[in-house]
CHARMM internal coordinates of N, CA and C (Angstrom, degrees):
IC EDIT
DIST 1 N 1 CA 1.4399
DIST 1 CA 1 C 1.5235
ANGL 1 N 1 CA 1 C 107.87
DIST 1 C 2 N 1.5726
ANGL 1 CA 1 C 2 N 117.25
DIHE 1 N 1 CA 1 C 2 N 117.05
DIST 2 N 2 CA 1.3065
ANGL 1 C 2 N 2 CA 120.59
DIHE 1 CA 1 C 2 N 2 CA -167.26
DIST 2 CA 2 C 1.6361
ANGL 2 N 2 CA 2 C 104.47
DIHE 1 C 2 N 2 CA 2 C -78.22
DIST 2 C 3 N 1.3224
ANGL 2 CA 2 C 3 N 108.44
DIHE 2 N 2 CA 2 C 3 N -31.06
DIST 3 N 3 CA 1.6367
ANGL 2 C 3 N 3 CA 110.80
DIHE 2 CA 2 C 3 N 3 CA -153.57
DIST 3 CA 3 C 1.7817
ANGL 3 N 3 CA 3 C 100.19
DIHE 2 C 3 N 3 CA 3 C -115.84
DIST 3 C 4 N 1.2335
ANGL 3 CA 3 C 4 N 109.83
DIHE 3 N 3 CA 3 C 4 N 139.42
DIST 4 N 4 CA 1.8524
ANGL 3 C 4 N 4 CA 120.47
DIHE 3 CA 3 C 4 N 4 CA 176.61
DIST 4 CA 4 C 1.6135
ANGL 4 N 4 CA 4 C 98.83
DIHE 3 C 4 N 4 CA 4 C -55.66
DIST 4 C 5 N 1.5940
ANGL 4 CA 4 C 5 N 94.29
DIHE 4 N 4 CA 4 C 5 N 136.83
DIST 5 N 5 CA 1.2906
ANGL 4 C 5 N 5 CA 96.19
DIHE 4 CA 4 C 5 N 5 CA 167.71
DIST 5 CA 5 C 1.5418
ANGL 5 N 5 CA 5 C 118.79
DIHE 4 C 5 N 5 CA 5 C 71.43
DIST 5 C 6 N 1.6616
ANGL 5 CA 5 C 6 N 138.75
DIHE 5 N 5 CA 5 C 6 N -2.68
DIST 6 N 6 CA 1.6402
ANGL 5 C 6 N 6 CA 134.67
DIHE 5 CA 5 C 6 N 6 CA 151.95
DIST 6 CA 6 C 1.3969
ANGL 6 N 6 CA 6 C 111.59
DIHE 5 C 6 N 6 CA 6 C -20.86
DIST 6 C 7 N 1.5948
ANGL 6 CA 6 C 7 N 102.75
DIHE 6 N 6 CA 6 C 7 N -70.22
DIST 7 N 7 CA 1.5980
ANGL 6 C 7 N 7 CA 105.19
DIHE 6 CA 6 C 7 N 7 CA -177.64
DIST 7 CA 7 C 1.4260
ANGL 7 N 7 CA 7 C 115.33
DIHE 6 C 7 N 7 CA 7 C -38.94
DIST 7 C 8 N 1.3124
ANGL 7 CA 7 C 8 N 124.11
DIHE 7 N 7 CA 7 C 8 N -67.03
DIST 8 N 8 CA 1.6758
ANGL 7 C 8 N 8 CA 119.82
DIHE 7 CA 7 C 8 N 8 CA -163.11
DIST 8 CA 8 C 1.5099
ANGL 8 N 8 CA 8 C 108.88
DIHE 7 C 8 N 8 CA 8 C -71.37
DIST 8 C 9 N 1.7556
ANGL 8 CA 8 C 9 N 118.57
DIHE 8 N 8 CA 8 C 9 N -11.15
DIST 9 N 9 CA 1.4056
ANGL 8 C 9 N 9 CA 111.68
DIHE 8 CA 8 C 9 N 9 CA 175.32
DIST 9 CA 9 C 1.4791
ANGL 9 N 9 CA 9 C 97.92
DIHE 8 C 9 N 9 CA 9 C -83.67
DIST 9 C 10 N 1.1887
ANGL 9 CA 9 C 10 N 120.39
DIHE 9 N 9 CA 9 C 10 N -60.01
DIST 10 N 10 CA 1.7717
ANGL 9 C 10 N 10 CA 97.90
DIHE 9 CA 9 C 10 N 10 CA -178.85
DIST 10 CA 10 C 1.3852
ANGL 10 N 10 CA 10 C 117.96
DIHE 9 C 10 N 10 CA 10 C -64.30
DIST 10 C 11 N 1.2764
ANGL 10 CA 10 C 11 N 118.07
DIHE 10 N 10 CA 10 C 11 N 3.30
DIST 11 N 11 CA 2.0495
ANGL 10 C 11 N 11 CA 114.67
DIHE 10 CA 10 C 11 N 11 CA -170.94
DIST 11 CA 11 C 1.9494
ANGL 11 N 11 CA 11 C 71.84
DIHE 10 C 11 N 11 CA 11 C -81.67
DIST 11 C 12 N 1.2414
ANGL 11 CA 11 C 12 N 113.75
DIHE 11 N 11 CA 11 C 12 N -64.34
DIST 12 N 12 CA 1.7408
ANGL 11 C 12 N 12 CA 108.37
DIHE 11 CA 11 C 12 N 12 CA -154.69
DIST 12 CA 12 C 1.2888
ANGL 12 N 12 CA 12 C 100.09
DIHE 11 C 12 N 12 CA 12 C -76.94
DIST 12 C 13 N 1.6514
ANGL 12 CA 12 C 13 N 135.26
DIHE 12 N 12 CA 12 C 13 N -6.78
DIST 13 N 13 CA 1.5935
ANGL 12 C 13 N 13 CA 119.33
DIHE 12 CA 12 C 13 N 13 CA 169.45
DIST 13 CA 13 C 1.8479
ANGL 13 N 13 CA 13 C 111.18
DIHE 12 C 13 N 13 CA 13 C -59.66
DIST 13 C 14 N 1.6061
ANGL 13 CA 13 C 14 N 97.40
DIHE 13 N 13 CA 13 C 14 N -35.60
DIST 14 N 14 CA 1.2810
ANGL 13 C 14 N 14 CA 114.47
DIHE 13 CA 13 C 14 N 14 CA -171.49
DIST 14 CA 14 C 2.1129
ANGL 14 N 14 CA 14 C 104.29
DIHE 13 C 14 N 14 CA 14 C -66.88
DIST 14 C 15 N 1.4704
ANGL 14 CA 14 C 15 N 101.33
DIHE 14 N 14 CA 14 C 15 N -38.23
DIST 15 N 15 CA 1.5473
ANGL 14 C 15 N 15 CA 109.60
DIHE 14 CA 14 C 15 N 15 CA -168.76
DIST 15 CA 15 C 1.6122
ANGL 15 N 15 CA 15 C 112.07
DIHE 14 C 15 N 15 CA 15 C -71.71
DIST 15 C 16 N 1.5523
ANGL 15 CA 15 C 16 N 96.76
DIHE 15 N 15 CA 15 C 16 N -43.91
DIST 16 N 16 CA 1.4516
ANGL 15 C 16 N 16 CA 108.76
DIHE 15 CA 15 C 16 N 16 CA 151.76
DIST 16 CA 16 C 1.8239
ANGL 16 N 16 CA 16 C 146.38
DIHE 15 C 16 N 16 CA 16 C -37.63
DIST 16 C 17 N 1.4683
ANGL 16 CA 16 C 17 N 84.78
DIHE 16 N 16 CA 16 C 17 N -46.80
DIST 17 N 17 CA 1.8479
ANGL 16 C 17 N 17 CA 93.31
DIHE 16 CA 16 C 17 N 17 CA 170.85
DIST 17 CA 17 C 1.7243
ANGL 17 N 17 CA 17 C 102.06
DIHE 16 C 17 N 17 CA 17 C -75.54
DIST 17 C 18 N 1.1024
ANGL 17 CA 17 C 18 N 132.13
DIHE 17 N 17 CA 17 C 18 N -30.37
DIST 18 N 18 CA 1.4325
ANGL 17 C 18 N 18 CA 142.11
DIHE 17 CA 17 C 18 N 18 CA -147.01
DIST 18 CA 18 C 1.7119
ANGL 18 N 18 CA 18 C 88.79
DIHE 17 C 18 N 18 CA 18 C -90.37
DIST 18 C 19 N 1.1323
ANGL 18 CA 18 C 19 N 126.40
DIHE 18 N 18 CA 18 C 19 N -49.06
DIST 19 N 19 CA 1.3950
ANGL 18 C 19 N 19 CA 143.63
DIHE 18 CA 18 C 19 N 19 CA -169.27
DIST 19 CA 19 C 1.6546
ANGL 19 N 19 CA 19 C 98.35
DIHE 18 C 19 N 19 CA 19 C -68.12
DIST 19 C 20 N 1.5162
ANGL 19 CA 19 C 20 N 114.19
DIHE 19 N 19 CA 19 C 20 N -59.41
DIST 20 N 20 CA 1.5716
ANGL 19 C 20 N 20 CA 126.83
DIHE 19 CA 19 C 20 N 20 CA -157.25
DIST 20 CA 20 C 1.8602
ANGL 20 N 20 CA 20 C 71.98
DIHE 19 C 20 N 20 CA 20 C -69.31
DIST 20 C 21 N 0.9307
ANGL 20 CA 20 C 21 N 136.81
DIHE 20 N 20 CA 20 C 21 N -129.06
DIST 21 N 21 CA 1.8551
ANGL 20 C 21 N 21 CA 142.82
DIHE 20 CA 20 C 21 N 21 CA 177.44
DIST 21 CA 21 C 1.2015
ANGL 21 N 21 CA 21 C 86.09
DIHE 20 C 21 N 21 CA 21 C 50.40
DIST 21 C 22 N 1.8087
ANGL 21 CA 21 C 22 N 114.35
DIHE 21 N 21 CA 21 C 22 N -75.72
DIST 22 N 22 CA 1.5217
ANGL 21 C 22 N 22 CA 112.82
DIHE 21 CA 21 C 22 N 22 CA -140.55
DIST 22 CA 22 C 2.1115
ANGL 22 N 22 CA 22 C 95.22
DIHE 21 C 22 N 22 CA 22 C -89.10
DIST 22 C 23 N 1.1448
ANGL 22 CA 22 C 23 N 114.86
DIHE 22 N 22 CA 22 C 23 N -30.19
DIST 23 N 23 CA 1.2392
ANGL 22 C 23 N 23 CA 95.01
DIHE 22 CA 22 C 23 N 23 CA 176.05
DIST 23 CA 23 C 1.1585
ANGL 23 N 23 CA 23 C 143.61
DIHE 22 C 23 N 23 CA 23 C -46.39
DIST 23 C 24 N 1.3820
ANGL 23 CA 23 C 24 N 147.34
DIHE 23 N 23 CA 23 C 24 N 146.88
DIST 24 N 24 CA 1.3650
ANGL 23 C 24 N 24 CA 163.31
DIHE 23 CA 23 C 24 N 24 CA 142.04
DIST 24 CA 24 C 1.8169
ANGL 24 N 24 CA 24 C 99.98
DIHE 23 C 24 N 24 CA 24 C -2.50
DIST 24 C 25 N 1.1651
ANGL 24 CA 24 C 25 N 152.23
DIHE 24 N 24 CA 24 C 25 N 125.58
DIST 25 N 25 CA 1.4765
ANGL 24 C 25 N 25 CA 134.70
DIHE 24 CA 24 C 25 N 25 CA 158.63
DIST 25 CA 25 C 1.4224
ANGL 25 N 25 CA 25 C 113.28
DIHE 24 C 25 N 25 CA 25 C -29.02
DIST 25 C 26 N 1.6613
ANGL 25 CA 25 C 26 N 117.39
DIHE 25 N 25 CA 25 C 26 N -71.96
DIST 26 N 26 CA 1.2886
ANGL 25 C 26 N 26 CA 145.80
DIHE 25 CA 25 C 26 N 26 CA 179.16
DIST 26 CA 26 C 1.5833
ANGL 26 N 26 CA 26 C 102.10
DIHE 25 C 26 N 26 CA 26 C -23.36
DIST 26 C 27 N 1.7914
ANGL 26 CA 26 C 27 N 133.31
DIHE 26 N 26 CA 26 C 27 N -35.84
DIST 27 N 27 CA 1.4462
ANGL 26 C 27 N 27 CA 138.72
DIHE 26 CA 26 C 27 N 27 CA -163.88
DIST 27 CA 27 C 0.9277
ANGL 27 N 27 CA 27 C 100.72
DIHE 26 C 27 N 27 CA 27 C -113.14
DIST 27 C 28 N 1.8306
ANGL 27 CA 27 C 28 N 124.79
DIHE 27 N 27 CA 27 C 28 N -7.53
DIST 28 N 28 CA 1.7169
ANGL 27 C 28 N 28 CA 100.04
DIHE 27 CA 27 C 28 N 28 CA -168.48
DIST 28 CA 28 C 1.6157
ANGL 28 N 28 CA 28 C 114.82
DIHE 27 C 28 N 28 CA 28 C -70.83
DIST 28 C 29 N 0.9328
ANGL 28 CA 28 C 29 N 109.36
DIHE 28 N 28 CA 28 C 29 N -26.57
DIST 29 N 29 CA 1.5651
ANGL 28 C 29 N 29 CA 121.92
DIHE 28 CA 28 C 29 N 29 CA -176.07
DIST 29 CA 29 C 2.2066
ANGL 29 N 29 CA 29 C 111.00
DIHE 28 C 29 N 29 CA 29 C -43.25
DIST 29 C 30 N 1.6790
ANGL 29 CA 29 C 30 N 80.20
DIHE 29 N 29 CA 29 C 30 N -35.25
DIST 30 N 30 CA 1.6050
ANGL 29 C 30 N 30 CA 88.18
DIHE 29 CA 29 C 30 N 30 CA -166.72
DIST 30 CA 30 C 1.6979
ANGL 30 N 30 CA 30 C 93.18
DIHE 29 C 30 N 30 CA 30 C -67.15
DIST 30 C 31 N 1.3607
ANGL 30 CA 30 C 31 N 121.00
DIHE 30 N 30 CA 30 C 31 N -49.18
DIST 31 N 31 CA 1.6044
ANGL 30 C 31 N 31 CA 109.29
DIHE 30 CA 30 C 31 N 31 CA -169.39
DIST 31 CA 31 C 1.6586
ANGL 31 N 31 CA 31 C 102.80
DIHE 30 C 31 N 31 CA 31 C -68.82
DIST 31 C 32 N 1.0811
ANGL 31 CA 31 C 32 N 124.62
DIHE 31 N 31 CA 31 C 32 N -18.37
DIST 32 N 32 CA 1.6701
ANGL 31 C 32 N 32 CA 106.27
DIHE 31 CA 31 C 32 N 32 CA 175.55
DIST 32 CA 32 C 1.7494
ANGL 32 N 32 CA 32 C 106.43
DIHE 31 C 32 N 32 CA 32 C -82.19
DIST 32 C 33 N 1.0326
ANGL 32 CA 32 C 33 N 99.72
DIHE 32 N 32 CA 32 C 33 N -14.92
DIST 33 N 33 CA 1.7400
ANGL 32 C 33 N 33 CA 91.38
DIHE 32 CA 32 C 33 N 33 CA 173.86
DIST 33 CA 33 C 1.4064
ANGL 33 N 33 CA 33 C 103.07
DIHE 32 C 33 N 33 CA 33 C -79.57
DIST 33 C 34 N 1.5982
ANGL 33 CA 33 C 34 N 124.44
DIHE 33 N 33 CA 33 C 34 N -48.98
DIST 34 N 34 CA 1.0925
ANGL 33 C 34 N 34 CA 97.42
DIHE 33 CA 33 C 34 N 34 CA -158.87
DIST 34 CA 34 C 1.6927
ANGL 34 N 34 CA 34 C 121.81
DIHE 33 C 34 N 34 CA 34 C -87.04
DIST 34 C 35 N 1.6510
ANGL 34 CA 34 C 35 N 103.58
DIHE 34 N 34 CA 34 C 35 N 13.60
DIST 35 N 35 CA 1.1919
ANGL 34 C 35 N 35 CA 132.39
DIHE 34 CA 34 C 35 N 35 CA -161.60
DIST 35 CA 35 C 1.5544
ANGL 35 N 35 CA 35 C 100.36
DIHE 34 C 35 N 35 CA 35 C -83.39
DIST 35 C 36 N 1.5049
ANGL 35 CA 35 C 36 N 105.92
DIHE 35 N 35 CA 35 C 36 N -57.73
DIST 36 N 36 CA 1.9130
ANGL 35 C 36 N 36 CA 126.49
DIHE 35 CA 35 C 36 N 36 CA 150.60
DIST 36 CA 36 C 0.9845
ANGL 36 N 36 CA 36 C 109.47
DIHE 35 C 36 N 36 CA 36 C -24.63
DIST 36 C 37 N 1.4948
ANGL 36 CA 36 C 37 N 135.18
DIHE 36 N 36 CA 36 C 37 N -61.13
DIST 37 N 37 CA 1.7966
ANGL 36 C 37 N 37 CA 128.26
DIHE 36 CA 36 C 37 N 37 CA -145.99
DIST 37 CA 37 C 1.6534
ANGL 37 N 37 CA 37 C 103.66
DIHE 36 C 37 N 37 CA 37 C -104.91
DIST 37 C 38 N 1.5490
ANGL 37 CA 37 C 38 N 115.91
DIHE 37 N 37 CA 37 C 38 N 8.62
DIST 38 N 38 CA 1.4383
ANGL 37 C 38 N 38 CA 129.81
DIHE 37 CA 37 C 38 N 38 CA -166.39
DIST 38 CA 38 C 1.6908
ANGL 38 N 38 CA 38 C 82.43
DIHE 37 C 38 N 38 CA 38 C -117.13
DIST 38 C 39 N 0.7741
ANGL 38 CA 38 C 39 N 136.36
DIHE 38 N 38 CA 38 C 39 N -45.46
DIST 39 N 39 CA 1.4573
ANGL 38 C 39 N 39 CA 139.33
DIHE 38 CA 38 C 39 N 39 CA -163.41
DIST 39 CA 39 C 1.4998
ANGL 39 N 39 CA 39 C 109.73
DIHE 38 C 39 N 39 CA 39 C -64.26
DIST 39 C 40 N 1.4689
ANGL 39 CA 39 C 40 N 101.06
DIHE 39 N 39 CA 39 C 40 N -56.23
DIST 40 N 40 CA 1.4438
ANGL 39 C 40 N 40 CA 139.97
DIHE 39 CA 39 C 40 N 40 CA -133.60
DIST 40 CA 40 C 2.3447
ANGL 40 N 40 CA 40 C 86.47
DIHE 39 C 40 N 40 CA 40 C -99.39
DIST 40 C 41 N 1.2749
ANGL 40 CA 40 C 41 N 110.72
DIHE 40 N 40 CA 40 C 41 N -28.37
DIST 41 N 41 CA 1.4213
ANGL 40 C 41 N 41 CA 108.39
DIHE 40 CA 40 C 41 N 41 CA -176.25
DIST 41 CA 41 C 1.4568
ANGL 41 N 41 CA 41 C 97.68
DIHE 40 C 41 N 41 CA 41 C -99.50
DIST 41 C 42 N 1.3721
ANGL 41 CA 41 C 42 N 131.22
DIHE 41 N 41 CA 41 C 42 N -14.57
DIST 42 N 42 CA 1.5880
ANGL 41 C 42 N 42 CA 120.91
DIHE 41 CA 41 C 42 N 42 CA -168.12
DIST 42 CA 42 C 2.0462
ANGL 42 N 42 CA 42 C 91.80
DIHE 41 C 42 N 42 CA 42 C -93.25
DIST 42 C 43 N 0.9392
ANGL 42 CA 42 C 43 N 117.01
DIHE 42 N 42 CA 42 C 43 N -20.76
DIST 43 N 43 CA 0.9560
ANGL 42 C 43 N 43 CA 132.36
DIHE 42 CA 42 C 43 N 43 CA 176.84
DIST 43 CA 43 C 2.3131
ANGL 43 N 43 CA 43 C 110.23
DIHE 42 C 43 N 43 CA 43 C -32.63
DIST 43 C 44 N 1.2531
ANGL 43 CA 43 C 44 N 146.36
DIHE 43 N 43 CA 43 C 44 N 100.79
DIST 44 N 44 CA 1.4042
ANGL 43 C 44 N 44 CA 116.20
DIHE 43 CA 43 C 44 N 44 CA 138.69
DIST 44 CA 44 C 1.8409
ANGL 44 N 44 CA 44 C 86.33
DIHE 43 C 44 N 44 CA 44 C 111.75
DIST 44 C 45 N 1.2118
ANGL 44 CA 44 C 45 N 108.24
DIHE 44 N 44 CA 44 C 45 N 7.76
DIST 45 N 45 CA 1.7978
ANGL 44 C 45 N 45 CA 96.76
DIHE 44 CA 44 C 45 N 45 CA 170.85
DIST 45 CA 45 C 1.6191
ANGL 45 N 45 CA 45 C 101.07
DIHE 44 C 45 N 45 CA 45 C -135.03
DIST 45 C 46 N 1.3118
ANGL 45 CA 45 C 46 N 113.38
DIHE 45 N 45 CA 45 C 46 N 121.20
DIST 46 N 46 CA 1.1254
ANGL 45 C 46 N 46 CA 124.21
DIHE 45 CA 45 C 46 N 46 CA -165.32
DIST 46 CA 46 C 1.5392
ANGL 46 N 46 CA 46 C 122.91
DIHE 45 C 46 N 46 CA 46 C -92.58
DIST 46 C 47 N 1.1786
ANGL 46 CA 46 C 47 N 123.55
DIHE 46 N 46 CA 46 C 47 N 149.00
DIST 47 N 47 CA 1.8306
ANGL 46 C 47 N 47 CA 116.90
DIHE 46 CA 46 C 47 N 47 CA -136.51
DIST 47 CA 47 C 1.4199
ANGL 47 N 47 CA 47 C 92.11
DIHE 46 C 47 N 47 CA 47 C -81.76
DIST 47 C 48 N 1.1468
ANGL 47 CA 47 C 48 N 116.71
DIHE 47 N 47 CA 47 C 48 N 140.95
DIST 48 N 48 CA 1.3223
ANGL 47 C 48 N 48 CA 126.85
DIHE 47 CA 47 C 48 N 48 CA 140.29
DIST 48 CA 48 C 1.5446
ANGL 48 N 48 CA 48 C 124.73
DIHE 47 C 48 N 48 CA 48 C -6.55
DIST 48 C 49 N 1.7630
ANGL 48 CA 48 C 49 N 118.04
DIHE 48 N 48 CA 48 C 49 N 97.82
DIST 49 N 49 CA 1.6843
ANGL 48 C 49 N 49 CA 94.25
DIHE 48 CA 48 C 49 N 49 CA 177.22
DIST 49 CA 49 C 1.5535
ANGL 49 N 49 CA 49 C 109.16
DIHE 48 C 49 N 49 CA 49 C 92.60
DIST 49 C 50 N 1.2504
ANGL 49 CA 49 C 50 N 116.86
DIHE 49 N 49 CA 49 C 50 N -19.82
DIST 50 N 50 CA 1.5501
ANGL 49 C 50 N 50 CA 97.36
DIHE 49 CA 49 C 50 N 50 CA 173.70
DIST 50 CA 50 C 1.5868
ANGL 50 N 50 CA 50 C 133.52
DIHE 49 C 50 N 50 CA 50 C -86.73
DIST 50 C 51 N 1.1866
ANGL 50 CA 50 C 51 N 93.67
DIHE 50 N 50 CA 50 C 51 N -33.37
DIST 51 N 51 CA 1.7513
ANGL 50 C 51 N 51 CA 105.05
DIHE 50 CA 50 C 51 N 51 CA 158.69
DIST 51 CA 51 C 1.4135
ANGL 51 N 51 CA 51 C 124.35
DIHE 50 C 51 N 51 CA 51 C -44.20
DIST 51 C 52 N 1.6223
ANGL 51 CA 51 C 52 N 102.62
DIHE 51 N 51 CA 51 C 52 N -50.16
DIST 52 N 52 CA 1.8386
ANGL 51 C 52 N 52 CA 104.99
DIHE 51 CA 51 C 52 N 52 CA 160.71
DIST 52 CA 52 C 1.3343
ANGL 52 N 52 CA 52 C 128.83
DIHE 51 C 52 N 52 CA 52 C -70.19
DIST 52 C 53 N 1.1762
ANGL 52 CA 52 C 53 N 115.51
DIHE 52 N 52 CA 52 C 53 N -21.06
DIST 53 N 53 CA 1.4970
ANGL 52 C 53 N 53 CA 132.76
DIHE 52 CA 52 C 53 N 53 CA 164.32
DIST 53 CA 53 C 1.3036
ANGL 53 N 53 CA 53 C 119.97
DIHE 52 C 53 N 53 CA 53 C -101.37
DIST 53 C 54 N 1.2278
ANGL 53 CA 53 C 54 N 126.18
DIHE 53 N 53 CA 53 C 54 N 26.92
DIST 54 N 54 CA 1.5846
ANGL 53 C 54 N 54 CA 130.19
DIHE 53 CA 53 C 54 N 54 CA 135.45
DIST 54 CA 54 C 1.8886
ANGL 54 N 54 CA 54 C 99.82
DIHE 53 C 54 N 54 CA 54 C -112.31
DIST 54 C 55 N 1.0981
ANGL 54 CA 54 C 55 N 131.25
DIHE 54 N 54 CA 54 C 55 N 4.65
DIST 55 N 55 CA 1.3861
ANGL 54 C 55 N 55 CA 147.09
DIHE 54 CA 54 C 55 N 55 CA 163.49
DIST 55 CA 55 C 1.5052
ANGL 55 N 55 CA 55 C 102.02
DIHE 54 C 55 N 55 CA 55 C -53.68
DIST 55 C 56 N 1.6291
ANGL 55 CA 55 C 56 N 97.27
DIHE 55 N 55 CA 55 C 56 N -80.57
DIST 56 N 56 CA 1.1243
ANGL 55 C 56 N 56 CA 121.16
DIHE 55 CA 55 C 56 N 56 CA -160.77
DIST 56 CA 56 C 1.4586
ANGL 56 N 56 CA 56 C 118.91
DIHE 55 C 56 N 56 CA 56 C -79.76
DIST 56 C 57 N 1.4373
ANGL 56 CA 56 C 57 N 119.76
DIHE 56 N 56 CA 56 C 57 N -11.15
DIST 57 N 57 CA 1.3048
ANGL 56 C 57 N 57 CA 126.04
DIHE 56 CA 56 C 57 N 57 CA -176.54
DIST 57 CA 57 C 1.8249
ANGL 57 N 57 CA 57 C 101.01
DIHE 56 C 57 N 57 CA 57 C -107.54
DIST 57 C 58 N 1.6728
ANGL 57 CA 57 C 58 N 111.86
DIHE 57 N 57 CA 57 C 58 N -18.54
DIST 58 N 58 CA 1.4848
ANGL 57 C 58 N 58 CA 96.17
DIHE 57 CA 57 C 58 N 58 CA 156.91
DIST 58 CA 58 C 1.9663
ANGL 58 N 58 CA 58 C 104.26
DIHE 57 C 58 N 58 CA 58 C 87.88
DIST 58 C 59 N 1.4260
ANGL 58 CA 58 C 59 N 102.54
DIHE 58 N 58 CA 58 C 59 N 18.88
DIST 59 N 59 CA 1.3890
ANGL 58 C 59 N 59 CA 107.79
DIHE 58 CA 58 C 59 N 59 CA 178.79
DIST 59 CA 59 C 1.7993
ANGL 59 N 59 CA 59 C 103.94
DIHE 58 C 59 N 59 CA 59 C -113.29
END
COOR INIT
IC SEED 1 N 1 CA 1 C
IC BUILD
């Protein structure tokens, strides 16, 4: 995982579809927004440790 935080954006992309299903029509809108600003912040900061571990693994 190149970028901070991948894991918990796809753990809640996944919590998200499950949520939008059971919601009301009228609310689905709210989980794609907040689905956007979860996406959109994990975005461009790079994980902890991977720079040394493409170092050390020589890729």
């Amino acid at each position: 995982m190149s970028e901070d935080g991948a894991l918990h954006a796809e753990k809640y992309y996944r919590t998200v579809t499950e949520e939008y299903a059971a919601t009301r029509p009228a609310f689905r809108g709210r989980h794609l927004v907040a689905l956007a600003r979860v996406t959109a912040s994990e975005y461009g900061y790079p994980s902890a440790g991977y720079v040394e571990a493409q170092k050390l693994l020589k890729v």
